[in-house]
N, C-alpha and C positions, 0 to 999 in steps of 0.2 A: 511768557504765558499770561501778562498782565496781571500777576501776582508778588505781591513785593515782600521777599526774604526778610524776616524779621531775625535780629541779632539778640541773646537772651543778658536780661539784664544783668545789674551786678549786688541786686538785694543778697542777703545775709542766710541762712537757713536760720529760721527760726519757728513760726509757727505752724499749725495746723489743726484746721478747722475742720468739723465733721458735721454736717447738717443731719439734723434728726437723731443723730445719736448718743445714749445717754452712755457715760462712762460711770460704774460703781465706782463710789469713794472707797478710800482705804478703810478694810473690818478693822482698824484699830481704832477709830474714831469717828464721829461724824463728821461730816466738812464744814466749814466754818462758813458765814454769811460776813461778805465782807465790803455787801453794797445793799441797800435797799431805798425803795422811793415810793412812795405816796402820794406826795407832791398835796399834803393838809396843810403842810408852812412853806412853801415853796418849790421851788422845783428840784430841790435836793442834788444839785451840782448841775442838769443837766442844761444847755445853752441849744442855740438854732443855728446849724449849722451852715455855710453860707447866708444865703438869704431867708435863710427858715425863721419862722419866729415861733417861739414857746412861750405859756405862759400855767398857770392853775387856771383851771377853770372848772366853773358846778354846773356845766348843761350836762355832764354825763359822768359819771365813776362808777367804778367796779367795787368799790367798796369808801368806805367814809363819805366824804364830802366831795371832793376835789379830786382831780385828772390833772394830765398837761397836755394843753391846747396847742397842736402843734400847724401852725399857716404860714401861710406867705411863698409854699414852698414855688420853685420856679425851675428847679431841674432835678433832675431822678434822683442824684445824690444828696438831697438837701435833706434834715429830717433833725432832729434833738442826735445829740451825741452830747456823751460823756467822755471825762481825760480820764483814761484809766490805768495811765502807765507806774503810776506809784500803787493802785489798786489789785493789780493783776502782773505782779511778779510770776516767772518761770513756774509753771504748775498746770492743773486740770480744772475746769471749771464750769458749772453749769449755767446759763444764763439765759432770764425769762423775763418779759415783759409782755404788758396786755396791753389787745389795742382794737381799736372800733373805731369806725369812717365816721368823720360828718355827714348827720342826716343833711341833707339840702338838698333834696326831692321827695317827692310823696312815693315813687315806685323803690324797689330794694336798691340800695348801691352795692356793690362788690367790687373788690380791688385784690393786690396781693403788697406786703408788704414781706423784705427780709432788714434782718437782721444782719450786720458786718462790723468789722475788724479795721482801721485805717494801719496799720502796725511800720516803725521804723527803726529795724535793727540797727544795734551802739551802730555805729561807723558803718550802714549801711543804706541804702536808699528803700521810701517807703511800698509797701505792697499792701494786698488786701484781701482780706481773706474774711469767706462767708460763714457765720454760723445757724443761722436756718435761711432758708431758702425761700423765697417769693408764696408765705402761708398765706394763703385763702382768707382777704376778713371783710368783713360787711359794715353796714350802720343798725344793727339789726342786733348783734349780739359781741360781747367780746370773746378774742379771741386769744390763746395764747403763741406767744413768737417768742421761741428759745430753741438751743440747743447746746452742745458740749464744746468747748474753746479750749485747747491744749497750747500752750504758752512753752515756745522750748529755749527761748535766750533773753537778754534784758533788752530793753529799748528804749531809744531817747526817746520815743514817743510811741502812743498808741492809743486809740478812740475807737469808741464802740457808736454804732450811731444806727440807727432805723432809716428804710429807704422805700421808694416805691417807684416803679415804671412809671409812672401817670405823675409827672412831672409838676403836677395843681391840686394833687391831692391832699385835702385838710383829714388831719385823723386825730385822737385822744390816745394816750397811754399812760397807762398806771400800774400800780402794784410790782415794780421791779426790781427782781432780786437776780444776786450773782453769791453764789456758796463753792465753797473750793478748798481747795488746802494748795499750797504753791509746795513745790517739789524740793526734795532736801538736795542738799549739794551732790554732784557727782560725787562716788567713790570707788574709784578702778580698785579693783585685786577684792573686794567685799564678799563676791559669787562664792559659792561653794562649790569642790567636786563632791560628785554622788557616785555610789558604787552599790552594786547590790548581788553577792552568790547563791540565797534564797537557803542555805544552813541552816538559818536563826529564821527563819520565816518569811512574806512576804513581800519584807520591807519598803512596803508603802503601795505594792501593782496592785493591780484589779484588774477586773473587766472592761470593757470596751464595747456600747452595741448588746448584742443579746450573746456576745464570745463568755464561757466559762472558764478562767485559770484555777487553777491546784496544784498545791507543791507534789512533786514526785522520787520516789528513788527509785524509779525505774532505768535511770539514766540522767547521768549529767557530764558537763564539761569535765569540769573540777568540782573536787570533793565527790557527796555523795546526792545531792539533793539540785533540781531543776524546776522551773515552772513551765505547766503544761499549758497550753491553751485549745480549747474545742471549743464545736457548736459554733462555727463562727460562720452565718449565716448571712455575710454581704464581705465583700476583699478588704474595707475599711475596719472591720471589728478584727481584736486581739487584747494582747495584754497592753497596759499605759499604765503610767506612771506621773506622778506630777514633778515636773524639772524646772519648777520658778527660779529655782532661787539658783539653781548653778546656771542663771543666764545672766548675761546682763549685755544691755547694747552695747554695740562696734566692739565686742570681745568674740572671740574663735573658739570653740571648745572643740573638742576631739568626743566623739560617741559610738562606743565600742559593744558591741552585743551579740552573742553566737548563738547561732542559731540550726534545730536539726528539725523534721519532719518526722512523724507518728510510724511505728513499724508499717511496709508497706507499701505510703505514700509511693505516689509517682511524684519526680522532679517539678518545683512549685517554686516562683517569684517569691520573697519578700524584701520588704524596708523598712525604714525605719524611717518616721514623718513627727512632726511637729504640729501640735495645734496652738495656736495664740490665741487668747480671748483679751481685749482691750473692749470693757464695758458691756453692749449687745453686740459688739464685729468679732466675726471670728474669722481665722485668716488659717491657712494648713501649708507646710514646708515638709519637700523631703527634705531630709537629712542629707548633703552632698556626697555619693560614694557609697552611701550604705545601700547597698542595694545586690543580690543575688538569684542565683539560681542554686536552690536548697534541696539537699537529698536527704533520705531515711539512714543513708549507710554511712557518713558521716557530721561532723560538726561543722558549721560554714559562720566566719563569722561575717557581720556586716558592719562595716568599720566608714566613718566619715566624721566631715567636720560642717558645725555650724554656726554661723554669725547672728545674733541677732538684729535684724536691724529698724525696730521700734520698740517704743514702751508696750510693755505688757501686764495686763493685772493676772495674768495667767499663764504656763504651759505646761503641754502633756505631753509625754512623748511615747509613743503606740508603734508596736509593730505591727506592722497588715499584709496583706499580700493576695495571691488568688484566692478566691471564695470556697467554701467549705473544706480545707485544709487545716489539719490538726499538726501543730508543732512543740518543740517544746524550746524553751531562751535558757541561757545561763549567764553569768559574768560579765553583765554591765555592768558599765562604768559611763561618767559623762566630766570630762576632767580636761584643764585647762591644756591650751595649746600652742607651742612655741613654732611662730608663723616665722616661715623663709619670708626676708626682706624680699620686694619688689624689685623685678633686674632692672639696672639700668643698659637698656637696649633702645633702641629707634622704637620710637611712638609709630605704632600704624598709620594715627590722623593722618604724621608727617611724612610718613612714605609714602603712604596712597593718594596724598594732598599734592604729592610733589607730581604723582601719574596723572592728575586733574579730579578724582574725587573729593565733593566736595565735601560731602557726609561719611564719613564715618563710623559705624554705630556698634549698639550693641545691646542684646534683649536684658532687662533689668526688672526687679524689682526693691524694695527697699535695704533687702538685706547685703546690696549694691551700693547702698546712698552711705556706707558709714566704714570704718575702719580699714585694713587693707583690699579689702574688693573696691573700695571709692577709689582708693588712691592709683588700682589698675587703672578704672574708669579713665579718671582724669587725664593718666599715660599714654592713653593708646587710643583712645574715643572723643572726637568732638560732636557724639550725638548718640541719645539711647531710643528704645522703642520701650515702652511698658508692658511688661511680658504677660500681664495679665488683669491689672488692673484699668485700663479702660473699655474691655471687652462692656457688650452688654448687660451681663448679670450681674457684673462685678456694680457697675456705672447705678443700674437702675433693678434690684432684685425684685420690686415690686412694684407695681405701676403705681408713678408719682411721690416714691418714696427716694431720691436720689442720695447716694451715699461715696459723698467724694473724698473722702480723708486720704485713702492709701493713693490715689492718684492727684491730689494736693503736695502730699510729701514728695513723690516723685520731681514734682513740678518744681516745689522749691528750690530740692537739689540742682533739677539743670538750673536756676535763674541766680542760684549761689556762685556755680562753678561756670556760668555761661556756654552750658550743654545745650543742644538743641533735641528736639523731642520728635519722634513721627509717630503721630499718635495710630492706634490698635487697638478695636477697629468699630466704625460704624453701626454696620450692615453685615450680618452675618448668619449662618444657621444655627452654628454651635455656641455654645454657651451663650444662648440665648433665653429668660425665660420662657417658662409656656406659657406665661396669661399673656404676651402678647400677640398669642392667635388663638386665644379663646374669647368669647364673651361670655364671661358667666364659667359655665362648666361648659356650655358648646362649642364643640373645632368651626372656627373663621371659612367661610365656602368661599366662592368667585361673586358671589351675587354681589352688586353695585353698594346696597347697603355696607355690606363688612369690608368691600373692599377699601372704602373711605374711613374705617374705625382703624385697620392698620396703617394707611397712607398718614393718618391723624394720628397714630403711638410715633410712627416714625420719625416722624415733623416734633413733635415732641419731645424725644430722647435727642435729636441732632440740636434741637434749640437749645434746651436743658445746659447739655454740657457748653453750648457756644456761650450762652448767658452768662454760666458759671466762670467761665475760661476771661470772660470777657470782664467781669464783673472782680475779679482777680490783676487783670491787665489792664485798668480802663486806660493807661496810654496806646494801647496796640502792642506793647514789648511782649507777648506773650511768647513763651520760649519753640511753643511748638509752630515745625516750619511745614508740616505736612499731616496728610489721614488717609489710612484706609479706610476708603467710604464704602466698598464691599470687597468682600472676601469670601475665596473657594467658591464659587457661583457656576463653574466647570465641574459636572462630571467627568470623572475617569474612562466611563466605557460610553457607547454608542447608543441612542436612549431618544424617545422620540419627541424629543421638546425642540424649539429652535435650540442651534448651536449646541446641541449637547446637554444645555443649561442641566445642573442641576437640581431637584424633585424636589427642594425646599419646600417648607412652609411658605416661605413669602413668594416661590415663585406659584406655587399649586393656588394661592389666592389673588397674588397680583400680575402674576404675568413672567414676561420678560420685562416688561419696561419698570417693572421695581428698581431695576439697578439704572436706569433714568432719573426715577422720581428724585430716590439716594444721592443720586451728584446733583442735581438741581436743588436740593434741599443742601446738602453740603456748602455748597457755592452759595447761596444766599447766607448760611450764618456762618460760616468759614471763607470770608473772599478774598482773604489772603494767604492761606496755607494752599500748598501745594496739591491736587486731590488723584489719587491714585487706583486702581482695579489693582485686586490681587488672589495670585494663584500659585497651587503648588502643583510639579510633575509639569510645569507649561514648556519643558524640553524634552517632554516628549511629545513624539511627532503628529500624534493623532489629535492630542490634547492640543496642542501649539496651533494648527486649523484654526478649531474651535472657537481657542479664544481669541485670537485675534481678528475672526471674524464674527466673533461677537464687538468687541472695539469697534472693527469697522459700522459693523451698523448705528453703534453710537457716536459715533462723530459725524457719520449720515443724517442723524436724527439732532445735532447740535447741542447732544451732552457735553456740558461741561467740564469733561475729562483733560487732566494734565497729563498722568503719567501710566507706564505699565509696571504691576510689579510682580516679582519670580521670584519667591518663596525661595529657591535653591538646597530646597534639602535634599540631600544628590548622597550616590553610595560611590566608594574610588571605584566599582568598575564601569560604571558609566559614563560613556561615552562626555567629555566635555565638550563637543564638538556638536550633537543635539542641542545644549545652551550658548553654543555660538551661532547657530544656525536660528535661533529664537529671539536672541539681541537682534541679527541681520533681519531677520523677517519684520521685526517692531518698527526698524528704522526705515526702510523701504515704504512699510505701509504707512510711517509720516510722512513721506517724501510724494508717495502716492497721491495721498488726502489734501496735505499743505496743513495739516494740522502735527505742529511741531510737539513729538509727546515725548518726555523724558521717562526713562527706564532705571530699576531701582532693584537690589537686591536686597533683599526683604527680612529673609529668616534663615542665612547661608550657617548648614555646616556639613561634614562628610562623614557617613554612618561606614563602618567598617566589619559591616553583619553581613553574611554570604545571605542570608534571607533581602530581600525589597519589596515590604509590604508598604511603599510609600507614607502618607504624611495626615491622610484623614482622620483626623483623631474623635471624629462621629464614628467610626466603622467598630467601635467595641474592640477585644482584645483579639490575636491571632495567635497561631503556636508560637513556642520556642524559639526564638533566634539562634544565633550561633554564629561561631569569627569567622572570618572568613581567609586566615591567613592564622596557623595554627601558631607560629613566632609573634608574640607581642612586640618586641620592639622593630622586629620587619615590616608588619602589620604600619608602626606609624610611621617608621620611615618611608614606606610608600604612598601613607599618606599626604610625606610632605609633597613630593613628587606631583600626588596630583595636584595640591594647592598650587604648586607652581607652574602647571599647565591653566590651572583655571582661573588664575590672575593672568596668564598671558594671553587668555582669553580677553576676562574684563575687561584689561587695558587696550584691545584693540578698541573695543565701544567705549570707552572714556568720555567722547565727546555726546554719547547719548547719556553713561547712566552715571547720576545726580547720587547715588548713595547707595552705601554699601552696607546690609549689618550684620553682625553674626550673631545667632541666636542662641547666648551666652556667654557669661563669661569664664567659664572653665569648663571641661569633659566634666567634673564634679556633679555641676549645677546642669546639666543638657538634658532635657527631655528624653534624647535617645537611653540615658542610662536605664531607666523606670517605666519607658511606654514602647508598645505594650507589658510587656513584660523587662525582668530586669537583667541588663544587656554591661555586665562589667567593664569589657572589654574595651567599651565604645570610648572614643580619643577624637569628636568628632570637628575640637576646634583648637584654635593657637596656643591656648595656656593647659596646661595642665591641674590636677585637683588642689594642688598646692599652689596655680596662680605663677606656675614657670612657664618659661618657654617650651614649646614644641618643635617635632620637625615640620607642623605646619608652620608655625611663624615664621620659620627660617623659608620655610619655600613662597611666604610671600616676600618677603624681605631680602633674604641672601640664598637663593640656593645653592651656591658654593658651602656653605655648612650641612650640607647635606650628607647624611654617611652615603658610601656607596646605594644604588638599587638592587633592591632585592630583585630574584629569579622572576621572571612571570608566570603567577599562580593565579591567577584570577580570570575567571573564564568571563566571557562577553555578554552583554546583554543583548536583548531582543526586545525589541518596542512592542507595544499594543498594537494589538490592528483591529479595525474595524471588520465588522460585519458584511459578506458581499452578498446583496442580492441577485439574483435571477431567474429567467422564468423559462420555465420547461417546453422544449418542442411535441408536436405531436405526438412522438412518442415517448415521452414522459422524461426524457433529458435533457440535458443543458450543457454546450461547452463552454466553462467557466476560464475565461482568462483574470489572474486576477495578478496587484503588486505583492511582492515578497514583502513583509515588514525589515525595517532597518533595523541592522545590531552591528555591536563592533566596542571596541571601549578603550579609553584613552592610550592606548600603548598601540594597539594594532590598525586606529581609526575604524575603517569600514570592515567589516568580516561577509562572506556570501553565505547568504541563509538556503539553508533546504527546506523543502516544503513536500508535506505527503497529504491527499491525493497533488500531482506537481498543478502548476497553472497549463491551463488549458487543455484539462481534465473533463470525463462526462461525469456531469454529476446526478442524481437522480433529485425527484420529485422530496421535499423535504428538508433538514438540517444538517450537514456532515458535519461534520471537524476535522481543520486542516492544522496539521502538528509542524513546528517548525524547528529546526533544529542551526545549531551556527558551532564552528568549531574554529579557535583563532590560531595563529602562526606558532605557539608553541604547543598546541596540542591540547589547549585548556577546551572543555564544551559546553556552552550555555544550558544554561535550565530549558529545556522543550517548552514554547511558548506554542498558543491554538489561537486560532478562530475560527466563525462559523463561515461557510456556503449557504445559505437559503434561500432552494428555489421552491417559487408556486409551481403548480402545475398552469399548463397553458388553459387559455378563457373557452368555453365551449364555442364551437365553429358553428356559425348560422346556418337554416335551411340552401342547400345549393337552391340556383334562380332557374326557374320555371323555362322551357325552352318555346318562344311567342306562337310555335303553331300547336304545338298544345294547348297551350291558352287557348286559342283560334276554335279549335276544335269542342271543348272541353264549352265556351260561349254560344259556339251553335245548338249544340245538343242542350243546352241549356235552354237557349229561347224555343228549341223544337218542342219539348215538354211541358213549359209555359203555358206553347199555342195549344196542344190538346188537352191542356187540363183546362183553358175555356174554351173551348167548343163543347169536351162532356158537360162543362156545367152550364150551360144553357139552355139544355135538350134537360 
């Protein structure tokens, strides 16, 4: 692919830098100032780094007399740096220096200067990490260049040092201060449990949002007394609680709360989530497992455990759930947790390493990167995706405000542990701001103008993070070997854009070729990661067209596309043989083109809900789910079942697809549990909430440990099908020949669909709906799957043609009448 796999270092986890973000010191004191410079007597420690030279100088200061003259520079890294390693012990720290360009022309000058970190952990190699980011400064006025520097381990070295793109750039800096407090020693077992039965009163809940709580003895668990919650007008508001202090990082606590709905009530989702505040970021966790389907008629409790896995100056821990729903909690508890040791069984890496995969992965976030969830990591994964923090909103919440800290940590981790990262994602609809398709308060049109302010946000954000990534890695080690540059760009149904595309904002203003511009923009500041398309539901058959004839137009048009990638969030009764038929179609169409593309499993797990409301998590919430296998432990034992048809799948594609990831790392922690609503049952990946094996594991690894199979209970699926048109004869019908959509599901493969009105039916002028039905070998029956018929009516038929001796005739009698209308007018 002319792309060269980078290998992830072997630096140390230590720090973590956040551009722009200020962290609150501790209320117990102020923070301490434990650097500052002037530069009235000198330059107060700081030196020229490479070839840089610094000096005091009075053409210009912010205050007193004297600046420090910083010239000579000759390449971007060159700038004043300070040794700060006996300065800036383990702790938080704010750090600020002013700075203004040499005047040396009569018109403005403008530049950007940041701020960084050269940092090298005890007994590890160095890295580099930003703490503001390329600020904006002129010759015209100073400016200030700081941000917040979080310091997590000692170092035999570490330098602060100012930088700038423009490799000749002379600038002044003064006034610089660094205030902080350095962090007290670790102390395991220090946490507190909290418990609270609302007897004695509230102890400590409140409100949430515009949610009302009130003790009641209307009803409770135990004893006699519960707290209510109403008025809870958005799914996020309820009762909360503050739980700082029974947290502390790489510790497990167990979080136990029961919960009943208001006389009444119809059946209502709730959970239990966590907010983090570290400084102005705030960050929100469910709770792994706690999460239900809640009635009026009894007590349900929601029971999970959670790790934390960063510093926090804060948490709260809220229950919420569907909107406008009155409940009432009892009998929390948030209390320490005796975690089963990690099995020693076969590492995935090395199983599926051994089938030719080369990646590995797994969706993470940092409560991943610390205690026993790290150490699965490490077992079973040589490579994770960021489950949520490189997304766009996360990356850039506000135009030009970039906020990298939680996807910094990540990064550390892989280049600690020598994890490889596929970064998520680029280019996307969802969790996306909205100021970047507005200007101002107006929606972005098609017109040439706006279309160039988006192609310019986008160029933007893909630099942004490349600069940043790079500026972190200036050897090229950076740990990430790949990116989704777009994602979900396919609709589901049948829609009149090319290919299907979906009705985005970026494509309603750019087009189709957005997802051009995206990998071309990609590939210039990423040209050596791997660059990927991705989509979910692209095994199914209608979808699967689509997108790969969207591909193809782009490697027609000589996008810079490496690879294809399939989401795979798949239900056990579908069909695996739809995503075998989708690997075959990707590799054909390389073989096709000659453009050699690798194939990637993106975000694999297997939902175990009779509902398949697919994976759009723009589409807002749907009903109820429900199992689909009334035996829980049936239910995962034929899950294992299917993982082991669906790796005997993978592994016949081996030599196309480059990486595998499952999207988490326990049923605990999966999305399916919580979206849309909260779905207990779900077991949709290898480990379980306690981080055990499954019978999925086993069915990729040994399906000889498989208990026997259960009965087949699981009725077949039925594809989408598209829309048929056609057009009405004469007399206002159509006979429609049309394809049956395909169904069938991994036990039975194919199944024969029936179809009402059948194919090659009259249909009339207008819409019908054709219902389809499928029934497999044991007697199970798909859910009735439709599509439309729409026929026009036929074009109105032309005048019939004149027959030439009527003409003839109709010409004579014409010039007869002519002739006597002049002869009377003469006379």
């Amino acid at each position: 692919m002319g792309r060269r796999r980078l290998g992830a270092g072997a630096a140390m986890l230590g720090m973590v830098a956040t551009a722009g973000v200020t962290v609150a010191p501790s209320a117990a004191a102020a923070p301490a100032t434990v650097h500052t410079a002037d530069f009235e007597q000198g330059t107060g420690g700081w030196y020229g780094r490479g070839g840089a030279q610094v000096a005091p100088s009075t053409t210009t200061a912010r205050s007193g007399a004297q600046s420090l003259a910083v010239t000579g520079r000759t390449q971007a890294w060159e700038g004043p740096g300070l040794d700060a390693r006996t300065l800036l012990p383990a702790g938080t720290y704010d750090v600020e220096a002013w700075v203004r360009l040499a005047d040396t022309a009569p018109e403005l000058e403008t530049d950007v200067v940041t701020l960084s970190a050269a940092r090298t952990p005890t007994g590890g190699t160095t890295a580099y990490d930003t703490v503001a980011w390329q600020v904006a400064v002129s010759d015209s006025t100073w400016t200030r260049v700081g941000g917040t520097y979080q310091v997590g381990t000692s170092n035999s070295a570490l330098e602060l040092y100012l930088e700038s793109p423009d490799a000749t750039q002379a600038f002044f800096v003064d006034d610089v201060t660094i205030t902080g407090e350095a962090a007290g020693p670790a102390e395991p077992g220090t946490r507190t449990d909290l418990a609270a039965d609302f007897e004695s009163g509230l102890a400590g809940w409140g409100p949430r949002g515009a949610a009302q709580v009130a003790l009641t003895t209307d009803d409770a668990h135990a004893g006699a007394t519960s707290l209510r919650a109403t008025n809870r007008l958005e799914a996020w508001q309820g009762p909360t609680v503050d739980v700082t202090q029974g947290l502390a990082v790489g510790e497990t606590v167990q979080v136990s709360v029961w919960a009943k709905l208001a006389p009444g009530s119809a059946p209502a989702s709730l959970k239990a989530s966590i907010q983090r505040d570290r400084g102005t970021s705030t960050n929100y966790d469910n709770v792994a497992g706690a999460s239900a389907v809640v009635t009026a008629d009894a007590w349900t409790e929601l029971r999970g455990t959670y790790t934390l896995g960063a510093a926090i100056d804060r948490a709260q821990l809220y229950v919420e759930g569907d909107a406008g729903v009155s409940f009432l909690i009892d009998d929390f508890s948030l209390a320490g947790f005796t975690e089963t040791p990690v099995q020693d069984v076969p590492g995935l890496k090395d199983v599926l390493g051994e089938d030719g995969f080369e990646h590995v992965g797994v969706a993470i976030d940092q409560r991943e990167t610390v205690g026993r969830p790290a150490q699965l990591v490490q077992r079973h994964f040589n490579a994770f995706t960021p489950e949520n923090d490189g997304k766009p909103a996360e990356v850039q919440p506000v135009e030009g405000q970039f906020t990298f800290g939680d996807l910094d940590a990540l990064l550390d981790f892989a280049d600690a542990t020598g994890t490889q990262v596929y970064g998520h994602v680029l280019v996307w609809h969802s969790q996306t701001p909205d100021w970047f398709f507005l200007d101002g308060q107006r929606p972005l049109t098609s017109s040439p103008a706006d279309q160039a302010l988006l192609r310019a946000r986008m160029e933007a954000h893909i630099k942004a993070i490349a600069d940043h990534v790079n500026a972190r890695y200036p050897d090229g080690d950076s740990p990430i070997w790949a990116w989704d540059v777009v994602n979900e760009v396919i609709a589901d149904g049948d829609n009149a854009n090319p290919h299907d595309m979906r009705d985005s904002r970026w494509f309603q203003v750019l087009g189709e070729t957005f997802v051009d511009t995206a990998f071309r923009l990609a590939d210039r500041y990423f040209p050596q990661q791997a660059l990927f398309i991705n989509d979910y539901n692209t095994e199914m058959p209608t979808k699967r067209a689509d997108y790969l004839e969207l591909v193809s137009s782009l490697i027609a048009r000589g996008v810079p596309i490496d690879g294809v990638g399939h989401q795979a969030h798949v239900d056990f009764a579908r069909p695996v043989q739809w995503l075998d038929d989708s690997l075959t179609a990707v590799e054909k169409l390389s073989a096709r083109t000659g453009r050699p593309l690798l194939q990637a499993i993106t975000e694999l797990d297997v939902s175990d809900s009779k509902e398949n409301n697919g994976a759009d998590v723009s589409n807002g919430t749907v009903p109820q789910h429900s199992p689909a296998m009334a035996d829980q432990d049936q239910a995962e034992t034929e899950l294992g079942y299917y993982y082991r048809d669906l790796f005997d799948v993978l592994r016949k594609h081996s030599g196309s697809i480059e990486s595998v990831t499952f999207w988490g790392i326990s049923n605990g922690r999966s999305w399916l549990r919580t979206w849309p609503a909260a779905r207990p049952w779900e077991s949709p990946l290898p480990f379980d909430d306690d981080l055990q094996v499954m019978p999925a594991y086993w069915g990729i690894v040994d399906p000889a440990q498989l208990a026997a199979r259960p009965a087949d209970v699981l009725p077949p699926r039925i594809a989408g099908h598209d829309a048929v048109p056609a057009t009405a004869n004469r007399t206002g019908t159509a006979r429609v020949t049309y394809t049956a959509p395909e169904a069938g599901d991994t036990r039975d493969r194919s199944v024969k669909v029936d179809c009402t009105p059948r194919s090659g039916s009259q249909f009339t002028v207008g819409t019908t709906q054709v219902t389809c039905t499928a029934r497999d070998k044991a007697g199970n029956v798909a859910t009735p799957a439709t599509f439309d018929v729409v026929v026009t009516a036929a074009p109105a038929q032309p005048p019939a043609a004149e027959h030439p001796v009527v003409t003839a005739v109709k010409r004579l009698i014409s010039g007869i009448l002519d002739a006597v209308l002049r002869l009377v007018g003469r006379r």
